[in-house]
Structure formats: C-alpha cells, structure tokens
N, C-alpha and C positions, 0 to 999 in steps of 0.2 A: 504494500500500500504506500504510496508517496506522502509523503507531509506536507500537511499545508501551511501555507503561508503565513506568514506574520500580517495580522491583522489589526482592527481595533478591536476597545472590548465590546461597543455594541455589535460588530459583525460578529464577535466569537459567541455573543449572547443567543445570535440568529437561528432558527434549526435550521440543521442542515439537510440541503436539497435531497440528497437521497435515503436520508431516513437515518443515518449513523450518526450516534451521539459525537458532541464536540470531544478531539483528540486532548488527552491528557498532558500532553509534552509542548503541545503550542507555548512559543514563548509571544507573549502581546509586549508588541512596543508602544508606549504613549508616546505618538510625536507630534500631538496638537499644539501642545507649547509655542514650538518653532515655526507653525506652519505659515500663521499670517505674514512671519519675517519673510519668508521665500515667497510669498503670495507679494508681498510687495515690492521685491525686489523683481521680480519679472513683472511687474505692471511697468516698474517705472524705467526695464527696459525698451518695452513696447512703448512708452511716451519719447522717450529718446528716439526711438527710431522710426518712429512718424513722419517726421520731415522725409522719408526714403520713397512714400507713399508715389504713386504716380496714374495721376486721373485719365487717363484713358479707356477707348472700348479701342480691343483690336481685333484683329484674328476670329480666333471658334470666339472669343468674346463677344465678336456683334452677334454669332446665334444664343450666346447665352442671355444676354443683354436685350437681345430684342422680344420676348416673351413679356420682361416686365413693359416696358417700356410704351408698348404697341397697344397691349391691354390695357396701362395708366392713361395714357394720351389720345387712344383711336377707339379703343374697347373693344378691338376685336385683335384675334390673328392675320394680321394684314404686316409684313415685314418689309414693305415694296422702301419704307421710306432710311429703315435700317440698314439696307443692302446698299442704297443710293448714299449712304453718309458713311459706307465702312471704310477703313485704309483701305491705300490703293493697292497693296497684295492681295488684301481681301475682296477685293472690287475684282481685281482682274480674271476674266473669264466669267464673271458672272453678271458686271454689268456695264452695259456699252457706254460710248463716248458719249450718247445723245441721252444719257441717264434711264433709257429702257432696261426695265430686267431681261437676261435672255433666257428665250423661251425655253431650255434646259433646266431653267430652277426650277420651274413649274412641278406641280405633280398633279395625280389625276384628278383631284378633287379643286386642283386649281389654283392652291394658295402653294404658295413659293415654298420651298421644300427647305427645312430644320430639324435636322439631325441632331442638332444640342439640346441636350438635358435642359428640363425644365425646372429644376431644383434650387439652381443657384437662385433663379428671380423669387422664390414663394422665401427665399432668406433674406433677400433684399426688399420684397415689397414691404415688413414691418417700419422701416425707414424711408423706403421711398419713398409709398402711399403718405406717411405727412410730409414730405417734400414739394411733392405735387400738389397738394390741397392746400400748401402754403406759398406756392406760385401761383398760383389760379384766384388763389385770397388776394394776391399782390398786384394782380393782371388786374380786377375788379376795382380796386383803388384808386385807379391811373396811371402804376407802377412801372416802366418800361422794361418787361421779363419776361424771357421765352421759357411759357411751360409745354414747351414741344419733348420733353425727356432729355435732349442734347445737351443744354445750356448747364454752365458750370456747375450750378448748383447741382441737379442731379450725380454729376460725374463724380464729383469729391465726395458726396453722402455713399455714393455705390461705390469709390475705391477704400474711402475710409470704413465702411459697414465689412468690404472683404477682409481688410486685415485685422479688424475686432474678430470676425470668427476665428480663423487664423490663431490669433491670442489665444484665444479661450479654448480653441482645442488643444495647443500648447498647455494651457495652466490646466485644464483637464485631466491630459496625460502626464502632469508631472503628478498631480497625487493619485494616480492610477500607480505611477511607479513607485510610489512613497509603501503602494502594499509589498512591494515585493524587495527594498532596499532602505536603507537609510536617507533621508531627507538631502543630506548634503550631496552624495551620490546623484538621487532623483534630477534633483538642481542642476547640475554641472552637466548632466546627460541631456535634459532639455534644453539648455544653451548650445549645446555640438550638436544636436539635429537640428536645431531651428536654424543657427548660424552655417551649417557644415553640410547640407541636402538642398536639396534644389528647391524649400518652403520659401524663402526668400524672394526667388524669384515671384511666383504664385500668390504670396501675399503681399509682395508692394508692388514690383515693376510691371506685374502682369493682372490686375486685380476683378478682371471683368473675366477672368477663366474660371472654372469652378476646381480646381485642384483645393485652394485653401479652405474652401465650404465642405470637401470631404473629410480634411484633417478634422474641423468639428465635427460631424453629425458624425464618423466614425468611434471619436473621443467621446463624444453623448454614449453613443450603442456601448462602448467599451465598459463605459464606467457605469452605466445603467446595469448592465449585464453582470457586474461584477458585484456589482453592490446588492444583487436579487438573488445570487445563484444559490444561498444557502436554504435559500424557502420562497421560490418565488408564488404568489399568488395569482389567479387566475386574473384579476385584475393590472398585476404586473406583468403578467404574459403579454397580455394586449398594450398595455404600452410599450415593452419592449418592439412589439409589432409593426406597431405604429412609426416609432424609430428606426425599422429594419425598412419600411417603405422608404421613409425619406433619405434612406440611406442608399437606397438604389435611385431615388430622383435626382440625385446629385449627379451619380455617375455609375455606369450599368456593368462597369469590372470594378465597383465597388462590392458586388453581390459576396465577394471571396470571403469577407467578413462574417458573411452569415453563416457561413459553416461553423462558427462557435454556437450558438446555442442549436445545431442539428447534431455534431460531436456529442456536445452533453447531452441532450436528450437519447440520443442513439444507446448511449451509456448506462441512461434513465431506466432505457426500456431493457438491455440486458441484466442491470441487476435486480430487476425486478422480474424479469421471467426466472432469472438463474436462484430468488430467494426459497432458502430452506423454511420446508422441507417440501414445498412444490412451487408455484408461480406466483406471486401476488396481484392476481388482476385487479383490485380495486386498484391497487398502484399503477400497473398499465393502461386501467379505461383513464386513469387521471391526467396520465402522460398524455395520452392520445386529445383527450378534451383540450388540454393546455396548448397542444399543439396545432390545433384545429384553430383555436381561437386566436394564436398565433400569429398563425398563416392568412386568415381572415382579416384582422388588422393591419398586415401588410399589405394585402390587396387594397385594402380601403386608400391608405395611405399613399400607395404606389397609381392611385386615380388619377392624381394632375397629366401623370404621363402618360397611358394610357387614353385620358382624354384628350388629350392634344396629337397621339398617334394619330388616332381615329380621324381626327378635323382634319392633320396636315396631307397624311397617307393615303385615309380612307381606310385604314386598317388598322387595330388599336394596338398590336403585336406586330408592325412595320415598322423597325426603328429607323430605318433613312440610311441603315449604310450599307447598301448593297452594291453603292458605286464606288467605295474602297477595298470590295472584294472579295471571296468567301474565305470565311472563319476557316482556319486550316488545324481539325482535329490531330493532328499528327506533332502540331505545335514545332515547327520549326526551326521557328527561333526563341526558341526554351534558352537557350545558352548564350546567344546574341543579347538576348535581354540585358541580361545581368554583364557579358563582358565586351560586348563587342564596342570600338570607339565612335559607332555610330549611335552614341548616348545610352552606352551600356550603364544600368545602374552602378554598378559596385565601382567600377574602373572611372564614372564620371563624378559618382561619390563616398569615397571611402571609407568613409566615418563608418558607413553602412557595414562593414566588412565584421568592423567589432563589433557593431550591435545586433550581427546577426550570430556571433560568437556566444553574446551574452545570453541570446535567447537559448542557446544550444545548454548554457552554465545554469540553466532555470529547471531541467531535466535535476537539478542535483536540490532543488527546493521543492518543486511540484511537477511531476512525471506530466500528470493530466496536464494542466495548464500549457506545458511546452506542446506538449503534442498537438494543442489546440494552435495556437498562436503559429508554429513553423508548416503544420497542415497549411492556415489559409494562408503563408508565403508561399507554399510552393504551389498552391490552388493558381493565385493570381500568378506565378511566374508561367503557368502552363497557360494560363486566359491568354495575358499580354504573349507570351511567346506563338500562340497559335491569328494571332491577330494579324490584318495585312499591313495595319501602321502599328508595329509594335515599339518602334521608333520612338514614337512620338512626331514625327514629322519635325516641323520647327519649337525644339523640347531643350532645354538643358538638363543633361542627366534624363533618366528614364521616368519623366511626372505622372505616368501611370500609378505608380508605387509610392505616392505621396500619400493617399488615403492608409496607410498603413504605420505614418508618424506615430501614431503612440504604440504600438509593438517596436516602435527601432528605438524610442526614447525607454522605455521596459528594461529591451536588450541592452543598449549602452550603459543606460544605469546598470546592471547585474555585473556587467564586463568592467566598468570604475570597479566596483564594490570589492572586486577579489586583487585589486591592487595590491594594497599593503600585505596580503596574503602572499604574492607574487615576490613585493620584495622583502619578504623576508626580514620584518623587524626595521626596516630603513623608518630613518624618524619622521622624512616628509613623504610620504602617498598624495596626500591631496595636491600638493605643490605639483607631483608628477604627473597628476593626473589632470592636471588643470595646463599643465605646458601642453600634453599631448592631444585635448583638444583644444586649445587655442591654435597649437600647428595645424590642427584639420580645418579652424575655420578661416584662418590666414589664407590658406591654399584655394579653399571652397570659392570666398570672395572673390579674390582675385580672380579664378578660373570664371567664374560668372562677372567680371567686368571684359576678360577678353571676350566670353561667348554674347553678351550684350553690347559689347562694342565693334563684332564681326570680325574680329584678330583669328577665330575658328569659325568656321563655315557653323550659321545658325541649324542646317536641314543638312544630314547624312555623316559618314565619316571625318575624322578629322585624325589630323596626323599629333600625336603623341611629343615628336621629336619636338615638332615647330611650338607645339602648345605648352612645356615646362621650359625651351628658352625664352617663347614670352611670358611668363611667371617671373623669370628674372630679368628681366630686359624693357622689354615694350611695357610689361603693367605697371611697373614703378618710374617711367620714363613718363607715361600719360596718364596716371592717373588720377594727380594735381588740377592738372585742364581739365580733363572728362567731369571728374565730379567737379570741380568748380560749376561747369556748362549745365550740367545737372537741376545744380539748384539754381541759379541764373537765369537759363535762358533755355528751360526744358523743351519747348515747343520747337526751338532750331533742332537742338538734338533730338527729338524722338522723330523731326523731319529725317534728320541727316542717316537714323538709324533705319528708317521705314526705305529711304534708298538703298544703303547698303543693303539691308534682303530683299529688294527686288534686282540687284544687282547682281547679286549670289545668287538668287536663285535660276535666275536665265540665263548663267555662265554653267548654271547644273546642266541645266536643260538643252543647251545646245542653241538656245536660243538668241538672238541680235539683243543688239544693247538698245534700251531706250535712249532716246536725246536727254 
C-alpha cells in the first residue's frame, strides 16, 4: 500500500474515499503559518511584472477573441468584422485586399468557420460584459468611445483578465504542491515554471491565446479534485463535472487531465468488487451513480461548445479541424514532441526535464498519485504527438503542455525537496537550489527574447548551434534597445515583429517577399 501524503489536519479528519480508515503513521505538517507570506510574495511578483502585459489580439487569438467580442457588440456569431481587423498573418489567405472574407472561411451553414475554443471568452466575459456596458454608458453621455470590442479599453481588460488567471493558476498550484513538499520548496518550484516554461509567453506577450486560461481551470480541476478525493459527495461529483467541462472549453487536448478522476474511480470500482469476502455493490451502484452524475455535469458544462459547433458546422461534434489533417492514431511524433528543435518540449524547456524527474520521486510518497499524474503526461504526449500541428505551429517550446503547469510545479517542487538529501549535509541547499533555477530562468528568458525577437525562426526547426551563441552574443548585445522599444514604443515593435513572421514565414514557404 503506498503512503499518503502529508496533509492538513482537516483533510486527515476527511473519510476517506474508499472506505479505509485514516493511516496511523501520516505525519500532518501545519504550514498555514507561513502560507499568507508566500501568498504575498507571488502577488507582489505578478504586480511587478504587469508592466510585461501586452494588449493585443493576434493569431488563433482573433478566433478566441472573436466569440466574446461578436456576441458583446453584434449579438450574434457573425466574425466577418474580427477576420477584417486580424494581423496581417492572420488576415492572409483569409481575407482579401478589398476586405471580402474568402469564400473558403465559409462553412455550410454559412457563418465563417472557428475552430477556437470557446472557453477562453465565457472567462473573459465576467470583465468584459462590464467593460462594455461601461462604454455604451459613456457613448450615451456624449462620450467620444468606441464600444465596437476593438478600442483600448476592451484590449487591456482582456490582456490584463489573461494574466490574472495565469496568476491564480500559478498560486493555485503552489498550495497544491505545499500537499506534497515543504512550502519553501513549493515557492521556488512555482517561480522556475512560471519564469522557466513557455507560461510567460501565454500570459503576457500572447494574452488573447487560451494556453494561460488552461493553467487555471486545470489548477481549479486539480485542487478541486484533490481537496474531494477522500469523501467526495454526490454533490461534489457534479461540481467537479462541471469543472471537467470547462476544462475541455478551454482547450480539447486538455481532456488528458480527466483521466485522474477515471484512474480513481477505475480503482473505486476494483476495490470494491475485489472487497472480502465477496463484492460490495452498494459501493459499486455508488461509484457508478457518482459517475453518471459526473459525466452529466460535464456535458452540461461542455454546452457553450457544443452549441457553437452546431451554429458554426452544423454539426455539434464538428470541431473545425479537418483542414489541419487527420489525427494520426499511431502518434508519430510521440518523441518529436518532447525533443525535437522544432519546439520540442523538454529541449525548448528544461526546467521541464527535472520536474518531470520529480514526478517520477513522488512514486516514493504516493505510488497512486504518481501513477495518476505521469498517466495523463504520457496520455497528452501521445494526443499532441498523434496530432498534425503537434508543433505548435508558431509556438515557443511545445504550449500544448502548458495546461499541465501544476503537475511540473508538483514535480519540480518534489525534485528541490531531495536536494539537501542529495548533498549530503552541505549547509546551503536552498542557496543551490535557488542558483539552479535562477540558471533555468536566465536561459528560459533570454531564449524567449530571441524566439520573440525572430533571432530563431518563430514556425519549424531551428538550429541549436546559432541559438546558444545568441544567448551569449546577440541577446545581451540587444537586449537594452528591444526592451527599452518594448515599453516605449510597443506599437513600432509588435509592427516590426508582425513583419518579421511574415517575412519568415514566406522564406518557409518558398514564397516572394512582400514590398
């Protein structure tokens, strides 16, 4: 039988979910003491690093964007006007010089075809919807302000609302991990995956993506899930449910997650058939009811999507990407995901490496738990690796595997934690353990000002050699100007960067240069 985790004392007061009294040898840590301290100090990192915020819609961002937006301002699914204001990589091939949509976006039921999730806008509409209704107050007054969704105000309420969630799944998963290590551990591991993975990108530079909206709702499901397992009620089932839906509205290789509470249940139901001295079905019919009710709550929840299939497709189980290819069961690039330099995780960010280590070091706390947690990495490593943009397309590091920030904040924490164990009585651990990832997010940055500043190709392979002599060379040579321009004169530079990948990318393509 594995041991579980170090808890608090109301979790140890909990019954436990399958019927076996609480273990006699659990050691309970009190760490509520300390906890506001580290609650405050990642706040008032995330205030410091606001200024980094950057108000734009790009990319998949105008399809995520345009859901709230079209409904706030038009009231209906109508994108014609979203497609016509996207960047011009975004525009190109979808909408002509004379601002016609081409008849390609169309689908059959007529309305322009969105493939992006619908998840991210139902997390931004709590902030929008009074944005909106406090432009339209202002339009009434004799105000001079566009409540068309475009105009600034919207932009900054929708890049600032992305990196509040962001935050919050961050501080989340840090007292998720506080179950399974020491607080200061916890701490220092939430620092090297926020600073040291490609969340950075997602919650400030790219904020109209939904990568940073799964770090939260994943971190909700996590710590929901975790905080219920010892006795969840029927009425906790269904909100758990409910969370598993909006957990797939975000993003639909988000699903990998949900394999934890089918694991435990799967679990439920064997030791309940296998209880001496024959079966307990009143314990199975219960599993089975909780499961049911479940799965019901997720459908409910998983509606938004669903009903916007329906409207855009005509079909409510037509997710819209058929024109990137068929899903390739055999998963091809299982192993490309993770190393290849065409935005392989591990190799784009390493940090990753030890906290998938740590997960591995969690086996020697709770057998179950690990099993749970490396299951749905390799679940999602065989999703994305069977995918036809497993890439990422234009990704830094592999942001598929961004919904899975709080298992790598977990793992890294367990992997600090056996430091001082490692060296063997040396008087400073923390110190070492704070250099090594400070080195990771030194490295991390920098590598995301080359990939943000085009010094590495933003879409496909990139060469290794050229990309750690600029780490010593080119990023400390520019990186003075760039962030100066940055905070200055953002609108030059996200012009100057919007050329550079359209410049890249029709040097991919074989294609003539624009004037």
């Amino acid at each position: 039988m594995s041991v579980p985790l170090p808890m608090s004392s109301n979790a140890l007061n909990a019954k436990i979910h399958d019927g076996a009294p609480p273990p006699g040898n659990l050691t309970v840590i009190d760490q509520s003491k300390s906890l506001p301290m580290y609650y405050r100090r990642l706040a008032l990192i995330f205030l410091l690093t606001l200024p980094l915020v950057n108000p734009w819609v790009r990319g998949d961002g105008v399809g995520y964007y345009a859901y709230i937006r079209s409904l706030l301002v038009e009231h209906k699914l109508d994108f014609t006007h979203d497609w016509q204001a996207g960047n011009e990589s975004f525009t190109m091939g979808r909408v002509h010089a004379d601002g016609t949509i081409d008849q390609l976006q169309y689908t059959v039921t007529g309305r322009i075809a969105n493939h992006w999730t619908v998840g991210p806008a139902l997390l931004w509409a709590p902030v929008l919807v009074p944005v909106h209704c406090t432009m339209l107050t202002l339009q009434k007054v004799g105000m001079k302000v566009k409540a068309n969704g475009f105009s600034r105000p919207y932009i900054i309420a929708m890049a600032l609302t992305t990196a509040l969630y962001g935050f919050l799944g961050l501080l989340i998963s840090f007292r998720l991990a506080c179950f399974y290590t020491e607080e200061r551990w916890a701490f220092l591991a939430t620092l090297g995956i926020w600073f040291a993975s490609a969340l950075p990108v997602y919650m400030y530079f790219n904020p109209s993506w939904s990568h940073a909206h799964s770090v939260f709702v994943v971190a909700v499901f996590l710590w929901y899930w975790h905080r219920t397992r010892k006795g969840r009620t029927f009425s906790q089932w269904a909100i758990l449910g409910l969370i598993s839906g909006l957990v797939l509205d975000i993003h639909y290789a988000n699903i990998a997650v949900l394999l934890v509470p089918l694991l435990e249940s799967l679990q439920a139901y064997w030791r309940a058939f296998r209880a001496p001295p024959e079966p307990d079905w009143r314990r199975l019919l219960r599993i089975f009811w909780a499961n049911l009710l479940y799965s019901f709550a997720t459908l409910v929840a998983f509606l938004p999507t669903l009903i916007t299939r329906k409207m855009i497709y005509g079909n409510p189980l037509d997710f819209g990407y058929s024109e990137a290819g068929e899903f390739r069961w055999d998963a091809p690039h299982f192993v490309g995901a993770l190393f290849s330099s065409d935005h392989g995780l591990l190799v784009w960010t390493p940090i990753l490496i030890l906290a998938l280590a740590g997960l591995m070091l969690v086996f020697n706390r709770n057998r179950t738990m690990a099993v749970y947690f490396i299951t749905v990495f390799v679940t999602l490593c065989y999703l994305i690796g069977g995918d036809p943009t497993w890439d990422g397309l234009s990704s830094f590091g592999n942001r598929y595997f961004l919904c899975l920030t709080p298992l790598f904040i977990i793992g890294f924490a367990v992997f600090l934690s056996k430091i001082p164990k490692w060296l063997n009585g040396t008087r400073h651990p923390m110190a070492c353990a704070r250099s090594v990832t400070a080195l990771f997010i030194l490295w991390n940055l920098a590598f995301i000002f080359q990939w943000g500043t085009h010094m590495v190709p933003a879409r496909g392979p990139i060469s290794w050699k050229q990309m750690v002599r600029n780490q010593f060379t080119e990023v400390p040579r520019r990186a003075t100007s760039e962030l100066t321009a940055y905070f200055e004169n953002r609108n030059a530079l996200m012009q100057h960067i919007e050329q550079e990948d359209i410049k890249q990318w029709q040097q991919q393509q074989g294609a003539p240069k624009s004037n």
